[in-house]
C-alpha positions as CSV (number, residue, x, y, z in Angstrom):
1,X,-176.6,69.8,121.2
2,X,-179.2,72.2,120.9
3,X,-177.7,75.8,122.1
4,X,-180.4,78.1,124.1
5,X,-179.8,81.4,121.4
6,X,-180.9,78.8,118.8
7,X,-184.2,77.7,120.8
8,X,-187.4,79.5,120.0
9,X,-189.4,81.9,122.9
10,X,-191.8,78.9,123.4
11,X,-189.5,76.2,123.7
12,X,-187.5,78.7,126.3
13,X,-190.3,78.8,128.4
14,X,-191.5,75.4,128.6
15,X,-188.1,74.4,129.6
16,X,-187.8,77.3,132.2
17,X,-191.0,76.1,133.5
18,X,-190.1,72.5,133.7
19,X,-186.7,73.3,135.1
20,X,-188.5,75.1,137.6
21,X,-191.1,72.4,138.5
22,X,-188.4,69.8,138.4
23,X,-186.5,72.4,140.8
24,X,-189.2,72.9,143.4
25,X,-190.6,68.6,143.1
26,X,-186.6,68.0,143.7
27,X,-186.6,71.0,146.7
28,X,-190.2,69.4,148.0
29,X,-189.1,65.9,147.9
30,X,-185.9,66.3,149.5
31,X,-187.7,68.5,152.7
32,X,-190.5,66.1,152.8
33,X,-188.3,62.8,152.8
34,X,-185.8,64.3,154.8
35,X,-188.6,65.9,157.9
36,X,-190.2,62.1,157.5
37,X,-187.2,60.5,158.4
38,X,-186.3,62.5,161.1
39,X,-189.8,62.1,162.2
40,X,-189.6,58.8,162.2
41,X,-186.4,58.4,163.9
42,X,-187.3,60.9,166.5
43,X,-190.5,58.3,167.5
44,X,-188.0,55.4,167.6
45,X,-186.2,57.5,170.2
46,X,-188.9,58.1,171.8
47,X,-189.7,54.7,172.4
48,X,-186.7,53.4,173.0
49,X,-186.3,56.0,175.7
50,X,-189.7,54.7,177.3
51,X,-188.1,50.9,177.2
52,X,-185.1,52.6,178.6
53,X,-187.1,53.8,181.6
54,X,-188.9,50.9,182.5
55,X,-185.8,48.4,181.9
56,X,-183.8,50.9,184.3
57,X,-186.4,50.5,187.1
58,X,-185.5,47.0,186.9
59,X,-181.9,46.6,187.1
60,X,-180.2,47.1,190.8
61,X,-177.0,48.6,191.1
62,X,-175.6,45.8,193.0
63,X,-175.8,43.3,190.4
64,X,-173.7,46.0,188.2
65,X,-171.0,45.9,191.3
66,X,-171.6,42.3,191.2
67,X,-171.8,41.5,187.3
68,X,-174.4,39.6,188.4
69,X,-175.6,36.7,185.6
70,X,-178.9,37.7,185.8
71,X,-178.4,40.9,183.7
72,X,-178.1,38.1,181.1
73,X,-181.6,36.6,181.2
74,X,-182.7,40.2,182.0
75,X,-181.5,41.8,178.7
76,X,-182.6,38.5,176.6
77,X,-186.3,38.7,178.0
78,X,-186.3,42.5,177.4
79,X,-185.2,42.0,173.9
80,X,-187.7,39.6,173.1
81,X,-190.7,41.1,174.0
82,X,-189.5,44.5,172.7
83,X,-187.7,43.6,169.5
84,X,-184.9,45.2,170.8
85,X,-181.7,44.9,171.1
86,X,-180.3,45.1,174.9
87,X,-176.6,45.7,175.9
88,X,-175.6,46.6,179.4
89,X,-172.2,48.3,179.9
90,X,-170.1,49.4,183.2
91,X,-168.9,52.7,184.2
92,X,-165.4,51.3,182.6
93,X,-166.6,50.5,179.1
94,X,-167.0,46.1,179.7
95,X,-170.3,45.0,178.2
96,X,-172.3,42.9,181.2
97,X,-174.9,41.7,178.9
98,X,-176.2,41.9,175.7
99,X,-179.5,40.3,174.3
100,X,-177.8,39.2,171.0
101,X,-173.8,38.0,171.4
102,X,-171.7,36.8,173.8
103,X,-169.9,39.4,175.8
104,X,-166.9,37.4,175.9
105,X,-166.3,38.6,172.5
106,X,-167.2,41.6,172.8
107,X,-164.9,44.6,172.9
108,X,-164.8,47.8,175.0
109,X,-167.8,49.6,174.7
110,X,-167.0,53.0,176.3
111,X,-165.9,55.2,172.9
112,X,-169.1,54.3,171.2
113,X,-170.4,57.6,170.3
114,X,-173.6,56.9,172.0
115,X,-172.4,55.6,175.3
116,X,-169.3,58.6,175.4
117,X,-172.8,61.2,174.7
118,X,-174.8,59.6,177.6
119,X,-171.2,59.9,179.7
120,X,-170.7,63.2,178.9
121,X,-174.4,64.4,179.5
122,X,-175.2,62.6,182.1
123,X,-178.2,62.3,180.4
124,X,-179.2,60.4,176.9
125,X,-177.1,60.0,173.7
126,X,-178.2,58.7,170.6
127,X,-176.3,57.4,167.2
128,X,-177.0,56.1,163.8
129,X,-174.4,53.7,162.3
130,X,-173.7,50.7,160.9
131,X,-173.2,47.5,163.3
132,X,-170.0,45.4,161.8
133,X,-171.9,42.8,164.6
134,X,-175.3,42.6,163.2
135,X,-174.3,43.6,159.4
136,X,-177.0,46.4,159.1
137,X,-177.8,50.0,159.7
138,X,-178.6,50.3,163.5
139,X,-180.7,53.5,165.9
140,X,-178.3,53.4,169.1
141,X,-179.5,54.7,172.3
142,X,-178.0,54.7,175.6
143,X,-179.2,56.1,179.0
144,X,-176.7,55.9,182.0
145,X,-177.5,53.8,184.9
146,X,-177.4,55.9,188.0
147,X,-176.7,55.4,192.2
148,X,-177.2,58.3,194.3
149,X,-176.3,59.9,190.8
150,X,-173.7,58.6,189.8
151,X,-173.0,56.9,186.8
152,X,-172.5,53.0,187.3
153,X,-173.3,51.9,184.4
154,X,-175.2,52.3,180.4
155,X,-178.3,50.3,179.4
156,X,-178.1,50.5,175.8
157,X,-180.6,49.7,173.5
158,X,-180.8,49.1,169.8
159,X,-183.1,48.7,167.3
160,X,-182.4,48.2,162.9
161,X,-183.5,51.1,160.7
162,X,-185.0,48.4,157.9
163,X,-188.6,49.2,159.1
164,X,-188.2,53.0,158.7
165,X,-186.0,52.8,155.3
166,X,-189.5,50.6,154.5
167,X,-192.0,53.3,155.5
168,X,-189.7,56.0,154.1
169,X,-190.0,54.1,150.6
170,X,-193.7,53.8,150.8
171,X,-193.8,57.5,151.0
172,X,-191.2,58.1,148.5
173,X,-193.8,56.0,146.1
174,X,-196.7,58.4,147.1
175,X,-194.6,61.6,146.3
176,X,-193.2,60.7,143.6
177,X,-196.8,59.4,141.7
178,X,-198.2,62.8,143.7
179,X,-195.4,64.6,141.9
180,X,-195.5,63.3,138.6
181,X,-199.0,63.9,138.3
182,X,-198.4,67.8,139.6
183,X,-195.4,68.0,136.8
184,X,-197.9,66.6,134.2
185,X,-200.2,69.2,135.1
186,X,-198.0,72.1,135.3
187,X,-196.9,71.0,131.8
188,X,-199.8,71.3,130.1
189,X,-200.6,74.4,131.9
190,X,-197.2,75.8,130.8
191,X,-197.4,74.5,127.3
192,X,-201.0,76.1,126.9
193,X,-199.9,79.5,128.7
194,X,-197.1,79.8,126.3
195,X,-198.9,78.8,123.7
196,X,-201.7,81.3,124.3
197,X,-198.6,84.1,124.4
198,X,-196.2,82.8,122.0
199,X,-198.5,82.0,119.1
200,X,-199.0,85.6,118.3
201,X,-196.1,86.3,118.6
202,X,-195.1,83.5,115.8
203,X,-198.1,85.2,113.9
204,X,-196.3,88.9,114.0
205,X,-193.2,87.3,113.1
206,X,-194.2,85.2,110.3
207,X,-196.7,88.4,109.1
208,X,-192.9,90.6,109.3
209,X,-191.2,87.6,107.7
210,X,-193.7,88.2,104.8
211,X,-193.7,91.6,105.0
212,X,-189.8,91.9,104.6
213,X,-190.4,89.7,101.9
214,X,-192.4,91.9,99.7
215,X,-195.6,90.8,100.4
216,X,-196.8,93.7,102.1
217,X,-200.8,92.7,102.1
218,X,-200.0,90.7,105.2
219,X,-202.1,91.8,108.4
220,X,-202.5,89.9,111.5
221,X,-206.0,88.7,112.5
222,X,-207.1,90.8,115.6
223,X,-210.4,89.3,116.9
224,X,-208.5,86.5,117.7
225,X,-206.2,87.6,120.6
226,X,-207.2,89.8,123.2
227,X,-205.7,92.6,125.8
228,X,-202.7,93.7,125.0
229,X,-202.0,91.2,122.3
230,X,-204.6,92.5,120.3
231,X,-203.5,96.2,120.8
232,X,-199.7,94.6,119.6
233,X,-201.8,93.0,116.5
234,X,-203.7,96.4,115.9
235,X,-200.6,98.8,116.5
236,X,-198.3,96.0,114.2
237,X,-201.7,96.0,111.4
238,X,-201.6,99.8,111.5
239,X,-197.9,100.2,111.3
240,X,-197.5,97.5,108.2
241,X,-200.2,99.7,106.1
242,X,-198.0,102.7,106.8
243,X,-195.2,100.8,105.7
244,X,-197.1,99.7,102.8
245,X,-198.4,103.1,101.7
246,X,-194.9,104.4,102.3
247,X,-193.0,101.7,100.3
248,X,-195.6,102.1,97.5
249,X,-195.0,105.8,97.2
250,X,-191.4,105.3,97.4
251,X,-191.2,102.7,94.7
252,X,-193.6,105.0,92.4
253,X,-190.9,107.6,93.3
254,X,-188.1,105.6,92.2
255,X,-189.5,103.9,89.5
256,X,-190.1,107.3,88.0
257,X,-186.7,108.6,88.6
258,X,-185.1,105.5,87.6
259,X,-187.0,105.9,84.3
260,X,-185.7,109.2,83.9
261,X,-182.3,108.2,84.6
262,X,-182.6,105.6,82.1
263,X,-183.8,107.9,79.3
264,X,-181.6,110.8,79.5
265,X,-179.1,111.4,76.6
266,X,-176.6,112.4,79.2
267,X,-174.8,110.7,81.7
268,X,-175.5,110.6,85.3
269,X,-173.2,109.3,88.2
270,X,-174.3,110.0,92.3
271,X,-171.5,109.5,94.8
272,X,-171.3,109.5,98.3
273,X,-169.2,112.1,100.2
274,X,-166.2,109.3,100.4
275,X,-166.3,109.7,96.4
276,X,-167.5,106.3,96.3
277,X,-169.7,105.6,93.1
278,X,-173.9,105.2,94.3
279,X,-175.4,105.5,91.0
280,X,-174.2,105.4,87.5
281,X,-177.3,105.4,84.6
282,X,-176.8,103.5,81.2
283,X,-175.7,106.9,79.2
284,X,-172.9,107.2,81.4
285,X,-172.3,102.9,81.3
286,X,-171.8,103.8,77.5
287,X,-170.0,106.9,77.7
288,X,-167.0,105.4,79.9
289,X,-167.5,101.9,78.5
290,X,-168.0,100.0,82.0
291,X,-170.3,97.7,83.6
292,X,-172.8,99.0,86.8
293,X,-171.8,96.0,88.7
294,X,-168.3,96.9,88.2
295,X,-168.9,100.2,89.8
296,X,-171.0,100.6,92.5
297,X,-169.7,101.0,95.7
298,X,-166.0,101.6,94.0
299,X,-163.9,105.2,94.4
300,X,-164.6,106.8,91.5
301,X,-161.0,107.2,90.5
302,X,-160.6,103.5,90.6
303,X,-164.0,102.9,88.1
304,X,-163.0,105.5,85.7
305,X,-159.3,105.3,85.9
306,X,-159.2,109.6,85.6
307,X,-157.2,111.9,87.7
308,X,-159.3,114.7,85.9
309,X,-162.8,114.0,86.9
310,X,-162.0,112.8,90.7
311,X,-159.8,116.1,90.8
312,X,-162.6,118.2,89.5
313,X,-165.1,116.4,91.6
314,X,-163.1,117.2,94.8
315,X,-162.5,121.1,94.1
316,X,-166.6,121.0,93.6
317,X,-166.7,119.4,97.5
318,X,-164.2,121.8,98.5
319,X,-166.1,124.5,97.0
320,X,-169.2,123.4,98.0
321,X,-170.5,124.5,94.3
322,X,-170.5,123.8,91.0
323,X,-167.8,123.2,88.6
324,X,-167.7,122.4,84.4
325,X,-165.4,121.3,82.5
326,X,-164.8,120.1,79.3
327,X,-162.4,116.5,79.3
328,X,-160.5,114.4,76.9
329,X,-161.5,111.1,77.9
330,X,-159.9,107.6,76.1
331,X,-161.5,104.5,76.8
332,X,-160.8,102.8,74.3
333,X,-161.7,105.8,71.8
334,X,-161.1,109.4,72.8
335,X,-164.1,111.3,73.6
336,X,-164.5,114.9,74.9
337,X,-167.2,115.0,77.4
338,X,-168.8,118.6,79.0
339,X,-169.0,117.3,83.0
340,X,-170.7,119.5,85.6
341,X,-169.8,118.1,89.1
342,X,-172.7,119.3,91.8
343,X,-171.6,118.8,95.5
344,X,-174.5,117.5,97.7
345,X,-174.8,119.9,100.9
346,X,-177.0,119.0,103.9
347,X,-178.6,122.1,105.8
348,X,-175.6,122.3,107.7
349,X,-173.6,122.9,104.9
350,X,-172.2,119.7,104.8
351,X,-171.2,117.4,102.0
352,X,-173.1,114.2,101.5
353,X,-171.8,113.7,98.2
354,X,-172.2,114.6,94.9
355,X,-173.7,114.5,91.4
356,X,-171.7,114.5,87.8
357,X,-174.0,114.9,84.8
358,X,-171.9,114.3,81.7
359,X,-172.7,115.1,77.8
360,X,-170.7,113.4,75.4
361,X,-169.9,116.1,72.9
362,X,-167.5,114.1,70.6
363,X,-169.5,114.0,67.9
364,X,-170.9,117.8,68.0
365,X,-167.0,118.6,67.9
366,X,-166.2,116.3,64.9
367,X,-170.0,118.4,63.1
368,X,-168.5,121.2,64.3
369,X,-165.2,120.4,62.3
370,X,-166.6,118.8,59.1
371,X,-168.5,121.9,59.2
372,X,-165.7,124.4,59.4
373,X,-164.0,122.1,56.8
374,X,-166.7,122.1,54.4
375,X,-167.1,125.9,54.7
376,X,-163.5,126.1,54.3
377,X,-163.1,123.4,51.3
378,X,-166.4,124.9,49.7
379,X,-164.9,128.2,49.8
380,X,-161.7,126.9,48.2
381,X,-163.2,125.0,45.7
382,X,-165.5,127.8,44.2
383,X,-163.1,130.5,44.8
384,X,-160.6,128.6,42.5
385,X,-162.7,128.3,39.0
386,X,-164.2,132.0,39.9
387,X,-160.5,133.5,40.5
388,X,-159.8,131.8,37.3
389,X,-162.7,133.0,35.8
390,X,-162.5,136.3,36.5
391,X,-158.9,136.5,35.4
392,X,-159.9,135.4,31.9
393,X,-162.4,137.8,31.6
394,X,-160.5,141.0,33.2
395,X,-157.7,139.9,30.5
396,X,-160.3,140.0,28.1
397,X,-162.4,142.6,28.8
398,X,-159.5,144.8,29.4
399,X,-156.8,143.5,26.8
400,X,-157.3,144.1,22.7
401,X,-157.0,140.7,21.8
402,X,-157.0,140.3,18.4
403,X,-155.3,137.1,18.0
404,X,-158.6,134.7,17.1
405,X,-156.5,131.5,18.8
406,X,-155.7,133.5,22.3
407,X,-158.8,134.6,22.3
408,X,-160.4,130.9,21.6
409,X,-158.0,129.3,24.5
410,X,-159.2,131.5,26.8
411,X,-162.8,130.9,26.5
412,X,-162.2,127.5,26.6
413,X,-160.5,127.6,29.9
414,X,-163.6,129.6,30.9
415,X,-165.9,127.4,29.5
416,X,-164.0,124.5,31.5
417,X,-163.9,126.0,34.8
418,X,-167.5,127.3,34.3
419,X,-168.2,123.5,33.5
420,X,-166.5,122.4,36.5
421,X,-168.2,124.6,38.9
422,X,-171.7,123.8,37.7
423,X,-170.4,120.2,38.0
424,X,-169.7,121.0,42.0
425,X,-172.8,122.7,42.3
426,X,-174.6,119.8,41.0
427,X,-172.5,117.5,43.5
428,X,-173.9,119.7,46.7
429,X,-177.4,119.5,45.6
430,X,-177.5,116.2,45.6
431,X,-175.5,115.2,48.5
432,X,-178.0,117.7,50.1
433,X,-181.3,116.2,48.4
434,X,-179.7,112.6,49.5
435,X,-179.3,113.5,53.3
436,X,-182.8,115.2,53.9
437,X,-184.8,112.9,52.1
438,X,-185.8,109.4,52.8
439,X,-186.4,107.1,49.5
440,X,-188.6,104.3,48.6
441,X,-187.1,101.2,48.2
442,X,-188.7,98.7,45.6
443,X,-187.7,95.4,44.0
444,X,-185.6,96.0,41.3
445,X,-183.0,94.2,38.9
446,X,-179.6,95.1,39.7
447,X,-177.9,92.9,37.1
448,X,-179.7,95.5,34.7
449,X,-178.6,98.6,36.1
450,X,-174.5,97.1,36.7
451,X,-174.7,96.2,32.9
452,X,-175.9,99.9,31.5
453,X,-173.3,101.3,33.9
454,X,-170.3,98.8,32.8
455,X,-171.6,100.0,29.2
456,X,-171.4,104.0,29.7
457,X,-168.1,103.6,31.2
458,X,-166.4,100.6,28.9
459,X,-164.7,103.3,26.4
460,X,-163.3,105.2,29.1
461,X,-161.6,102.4,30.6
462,X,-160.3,101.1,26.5
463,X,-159.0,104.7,26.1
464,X,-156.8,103.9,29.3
465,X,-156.0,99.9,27.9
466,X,-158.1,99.4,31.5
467,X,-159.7,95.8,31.4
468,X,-162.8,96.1,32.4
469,X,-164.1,92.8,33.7
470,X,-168.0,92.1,35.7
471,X,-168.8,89.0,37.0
472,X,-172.6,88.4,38.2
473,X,-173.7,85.5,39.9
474,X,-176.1,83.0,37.9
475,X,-180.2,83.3,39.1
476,X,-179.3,86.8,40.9
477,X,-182.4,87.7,43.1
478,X,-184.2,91.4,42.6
479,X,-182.8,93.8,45.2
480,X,-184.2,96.7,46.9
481,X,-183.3,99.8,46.2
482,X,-183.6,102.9,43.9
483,X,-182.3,102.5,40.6
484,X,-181.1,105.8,39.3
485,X,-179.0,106.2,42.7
486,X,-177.7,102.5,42.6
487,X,-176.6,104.0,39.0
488,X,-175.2,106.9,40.7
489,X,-173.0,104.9,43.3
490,X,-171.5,102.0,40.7
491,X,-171.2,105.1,38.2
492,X,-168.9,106.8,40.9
493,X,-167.0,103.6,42.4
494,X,-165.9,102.2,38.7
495,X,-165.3,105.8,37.3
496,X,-163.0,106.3,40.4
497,X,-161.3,102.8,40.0
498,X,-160.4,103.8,36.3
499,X,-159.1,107.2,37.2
500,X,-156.7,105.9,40.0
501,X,-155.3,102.5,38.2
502,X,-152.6,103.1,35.7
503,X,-153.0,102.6,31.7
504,X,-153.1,98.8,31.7
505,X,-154.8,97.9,34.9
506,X,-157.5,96.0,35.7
507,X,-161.1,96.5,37.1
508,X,-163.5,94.0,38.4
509,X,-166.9,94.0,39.6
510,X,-168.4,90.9,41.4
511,X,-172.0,90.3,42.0
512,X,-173.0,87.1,44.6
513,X,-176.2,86.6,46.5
514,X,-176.0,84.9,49.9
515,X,-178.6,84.7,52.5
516,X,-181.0,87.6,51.9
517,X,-178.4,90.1,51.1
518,X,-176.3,90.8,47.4
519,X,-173.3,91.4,47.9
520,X,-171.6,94.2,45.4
521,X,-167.8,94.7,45.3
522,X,-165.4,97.2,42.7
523,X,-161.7,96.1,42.8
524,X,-158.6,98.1,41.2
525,X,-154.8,97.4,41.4
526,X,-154.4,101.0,41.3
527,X,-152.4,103.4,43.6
528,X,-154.5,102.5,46.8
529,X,-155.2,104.3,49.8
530,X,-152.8,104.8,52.5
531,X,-154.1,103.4,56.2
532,X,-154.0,106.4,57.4
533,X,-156.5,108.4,54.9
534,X,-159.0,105.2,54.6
535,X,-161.5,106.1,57.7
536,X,-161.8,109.6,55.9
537,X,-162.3,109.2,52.0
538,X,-166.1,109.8,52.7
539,X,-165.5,112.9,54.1
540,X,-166.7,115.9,51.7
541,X,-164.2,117.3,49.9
542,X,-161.3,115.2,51.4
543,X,-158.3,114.1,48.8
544,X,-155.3,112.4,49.5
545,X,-154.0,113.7,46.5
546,X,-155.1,117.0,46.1
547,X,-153.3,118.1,42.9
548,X,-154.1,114.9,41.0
549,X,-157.4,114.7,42.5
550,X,-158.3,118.2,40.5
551,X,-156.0,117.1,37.6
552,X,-158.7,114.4,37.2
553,X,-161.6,116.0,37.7
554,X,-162.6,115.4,40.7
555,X,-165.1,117.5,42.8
556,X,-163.8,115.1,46.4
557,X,-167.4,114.7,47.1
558,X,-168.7,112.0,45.0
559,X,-167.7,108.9,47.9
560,X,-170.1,111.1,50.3
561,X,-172.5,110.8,48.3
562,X,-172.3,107.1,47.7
563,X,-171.6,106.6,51.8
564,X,-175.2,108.6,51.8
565,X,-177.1,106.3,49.0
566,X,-175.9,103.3,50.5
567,X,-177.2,104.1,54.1
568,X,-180.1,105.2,52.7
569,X,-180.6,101.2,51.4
570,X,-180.1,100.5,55.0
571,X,-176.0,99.3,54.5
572,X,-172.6,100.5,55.0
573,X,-169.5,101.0,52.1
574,X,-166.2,99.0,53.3
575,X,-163.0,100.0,51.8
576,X,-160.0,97.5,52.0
577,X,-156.8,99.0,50.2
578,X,-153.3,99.2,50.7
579,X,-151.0,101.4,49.0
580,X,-149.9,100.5,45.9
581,X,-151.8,97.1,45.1
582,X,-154.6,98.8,44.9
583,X,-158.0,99.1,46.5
584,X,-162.1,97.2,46.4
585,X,-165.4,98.8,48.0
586,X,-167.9,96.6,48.6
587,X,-171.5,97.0,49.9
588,X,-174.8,95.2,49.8
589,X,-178.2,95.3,49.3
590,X,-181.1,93.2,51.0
591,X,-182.7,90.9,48.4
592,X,-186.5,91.3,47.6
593,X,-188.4,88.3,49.0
């Protein structure tokens, strides 16, 4: 069943309009049938009253003392030529005669409505009922009989209601085809008046529909309509190219500062004044590791699981200015981010909510500690051959050496140290040379380059009983990269390798090509690297083993500047070790086409 919210304004008010024709037809029918009837009903009394009359000037009021038999032929003759039915009663309620039964079985007649009316009004009374006697609906009407006024007697006469109920149908049949034809009529009349008012307005609603859609070209045609629809149509036309105007600018508006959202370095994140998150742009997505989906709408404790930042972020709304602070911030690797939280105030001085801009400065701290390190380390490391230096020559300068051997030893320790700093010198100059410059990459054969570096190094690794062991695959493909720092990096990985594996190790180096890259691996079953020092072996400078890193030579700079070369060829070193079973670096290089 159809429920009237759900109906449309047009289907509304053709059913209010038929409702209401059906309402007044119903209303007009009823009066109409009902004034006919009485109409009719009031003639029949009429003219039975006029029988009445002229049968009363013939009855004598001695044959009602009598109960003369002639009241008998009387009534029948009466009844005959008047269609009537004739009954005469006296004063005590007997019937005398009737046109249609035999009195003798007949009852009393003196509490029929009719005759106790024309009793008790000494006048006329008149009833409609049904006659158990005749077996239809019967008009009753009785007028008393009078001598020297005084009641003696009722004449009572009768007639069926069939004809009238016949007449009344007749009409019913007129009004009803008269009334059908009138509810057709105001029908269509309805249907085209609320068509004429309702159409337009279908037209504005499917021109909004559109509009809220997005399709804000939509205008309504005006020279259709007229009046005040067409003032509607113009006023709605006028407004929608407002709206359009208006959206336009606003989505030019938020296009561009969504842009710049998406763009900035740092991280943004709007809230309301509940602290609930409104905005979050992808530099602060990456900075706290979450999902915009995840966010929006969410307290901002909840999203970012920090105590810090919704603390700081509520002193700023307490406030009502700005706060920063610099935070530790784990999720799942620590980060330190600078956050400035701006409270929002309306021109009351309200809060509406707030703005945090964050800057991840994790890595600017870790430059800013390589770079105290390497000031520190490069400090330490010249300042050790120069003390050492110096020493010497103070003692020699200032000390009458004469003994040819002392003399020799220590300008050999000079001469070592002097070597050794010019070797650390040499170190930073490349490392530095290697960072600011970017290097042409051509096709070149690596097998080549592995086998002159395998060769340079083959007697230092025999002096240690070191085998010394390369394997390249068969039908190796020409690599990209630069040969002399290729050189530089295998020179630095297998030297390395034979300086940390005890006299009797073993060193391998394995060549393979698969896909488009070539993959290059150096493995000892020297000391290894403890877990804990592995992510920072490429640092400059860094040792685990300080004293036997110097005891061998080493400048602690020469696996930054192979982490360098190989980025530079557009790849990253790996390092798998484990203390004491020894360690294997591995890289690769893309294969020429």
């Amino acid at each position: 069943m159809l429920k009237w919210n759900n109906l449309g304004i047009k289907n509304r008010l053709i059913i209010i309009f038929v409702v209401m024709q059906l309402f007044i037809i119903a209303l007009s029918f009823y009066y109409f049938s009902t004034n006919h009837r009485e109409f009719y009903l009031e003639q029949e009394r009429i003219s039975l009253d006029h029988y009445s009359q002229l049968m009363l000037n013939n009855i004598k009021a001695e044959e009602i003392y009598n109960l003369s038999p002639s009241l008998e032929k009387k009534a029948a003759n009466w009844s005959r030529d008047s269609e009537t039915r004739i009954t005469i009663i006296a004063a005590d309620g007997n019937v005398l005669a009737d046109s249609h039964y035999e009195i003798s079985e007949m009852d009393n007649h003196r509490n029929r409505p009719e005759v106790a009316e024309a009793f008790r009004n000494q006048n006329s009374g008149s009833e409609i009922r049904y006659s158990e006697t005749i077996g239809e609906e019967m008009l009753y009407y009785a007028v008393p009989i009078k001598d020297q006024d005084r009641i003696i007697g009722i004449l009572r006469t009768a007639r069926p209601l069939q004809f009238i109920r016949s007449v009344l149908v007749e009409d019913i049949k007129s009004y009803l085809f008269f009334f059908l034809i009138l509810a057709v009529i105001t029908i269509l009349l309805a249907w085209r008046l609320t068509f004429s008012i309702v159409k337009p307005l279908e037209t504005v609603t499917e021109t909004a529909e559109k509009i809220s859609e997005g399709d804000l070209s939509q205008r309504i045609p005006v020279r259709k309509y007229n009046s005040e629809i067409e003032k509607l149509a113009r006023m709605f036309n006028f407004m929608a190219a407002e709206l359009e105007e208006k959206i336009t600018e606003i989505s030019q508006e938020k296009n561009r500062i969504e842009a710049i959202l998406e763009s900035m370095v740092d991280g943004v994140i709007a809230v309301n004044e509940e602290g609930k998150v409104a905005l979050i742009n992808p530099a602060a997505r990456r900075i706290f590791n979450i999902e915009a989906e995840r966010v929006k709408g969410k307290e901002l404790i909840s999203t970012l699981f920090s105590h810090r930042i919704d603390m700081y972020l509520q002193r700023a709304f307490d406030k009502k200015e700005s706060i920063s602070r610099e935070i530790k911030y784990k999720n799942p690797e620590p980060k330190i981010i600078h956050a400035t939280f701006i409270p929002l105030l309306d021109e009351q001085k309200n809060v509406t909510g707030g703005v945090i801009v964050l800057t991840d400065i994790t890595e600017l701290r870790k430059l800013e500690t390589v770079r105290n390190d390497f000031v520190a380390n490069v400090s330490h490391e010249l300042r050790t051959p120069l003390t050492s230096m110096v020493g010497y020559l103070d003692t020699l300068l200032e000390s009458n050496i004469e003994d040819p051997a002392t003399r020799d030893k220590f300008l050999k320790i000079i001469k070592e140290e002097t070597d050794r700093l010019s070797v650390l010198i040499k170190d930073l100059l490349n490392l530095s040379k290697i960072e600011s410059q970017s290097f042409d990459l051509k096709a070149d054969n690596l097998g080549e380059v592995l086998t002159k570096v395998v060769n340079l190094l083959e007697k230092k690794a025999e002096d240690k009983n070191i085998d010394l062991k390369i394997e390249i695959a068969a039908n190796l493909p020409l690599v990209y990269m630069v040969r002399e720092q290729i050189k530089q990096v295998m020179i630095n990985l297998i030297d390395n390798a034979i300086k940390y594996t005890p006299a009797g190790g073993k060193v391998s180096i394995n060549v393979e090509a698969e896909a488009d890259k070539v993959y290059i691996s150096v493995k000892d079953n020297g000391i290894g690297i403890p877990l804990s020092d592995q992510e920072r072996i490429f640092e400059r400078f860094y040792r685990v083993d300080k004293a036997r890193s110097r005891a061998l030579g080493g400048t602690g700079i020469g696996l930054s500047i192979v982490r360098n070369i190989i980025k530079q060829h557009g790849s990253d070193i790996q390092v798998k070790s484990r203390e004491g079973a020894g360690s294997e670096f591995s890289f690769y290089l893309k294969a020429a086409e």
